[in-house]
C-alpha positions, -999 to +999 in steps of 0.1 A: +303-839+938+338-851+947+368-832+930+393-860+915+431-842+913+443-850+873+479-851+871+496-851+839+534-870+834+556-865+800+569-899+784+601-894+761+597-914+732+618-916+697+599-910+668+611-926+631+623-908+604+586-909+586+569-902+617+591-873+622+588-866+592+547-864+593+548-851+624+570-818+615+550-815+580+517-814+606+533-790+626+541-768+596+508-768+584+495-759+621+515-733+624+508-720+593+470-716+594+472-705+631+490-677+626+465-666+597+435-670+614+450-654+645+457-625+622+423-624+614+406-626+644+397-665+634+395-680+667+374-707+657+398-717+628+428-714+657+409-737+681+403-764+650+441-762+642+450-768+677+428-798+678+444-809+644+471-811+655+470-827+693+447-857+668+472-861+638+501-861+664+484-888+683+478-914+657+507-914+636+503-949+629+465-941+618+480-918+596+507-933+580+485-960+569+465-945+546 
């Protein structure tokens, strides 16, 4: 099996006011039940947060259309 290298690159971007907006209320929430269910011992409710987040944050449009 032939190992392919991944590399990873960071694009700036500006985000509107709503998206910013979204995005810091998603964040919030995030934070919020991660650091309960990491107080608990919750790591499957941490993990499912995490991956909340990384697919809210990547469709805002998705989101601010409904």
């Amino acid at each position: 099996m032939t190992e392919r290298l991944r590399t990873t690159k960071t694009i700036a971007f500006d985000l509107s006011q709503e998206e910013k907006e979204i995005y810091d209320g998603v964040t919030e929430y995030v934070r919020y039940h991660f650091n309960q269910a990491k107080q608990n011992n919750n790591h499957n409710v941490t993990f499912a947060v995490m991956i909340l987040q990384r697919r809210l944050s990547s469709s805002l449009a998705a989101i601010i259309c409904r």
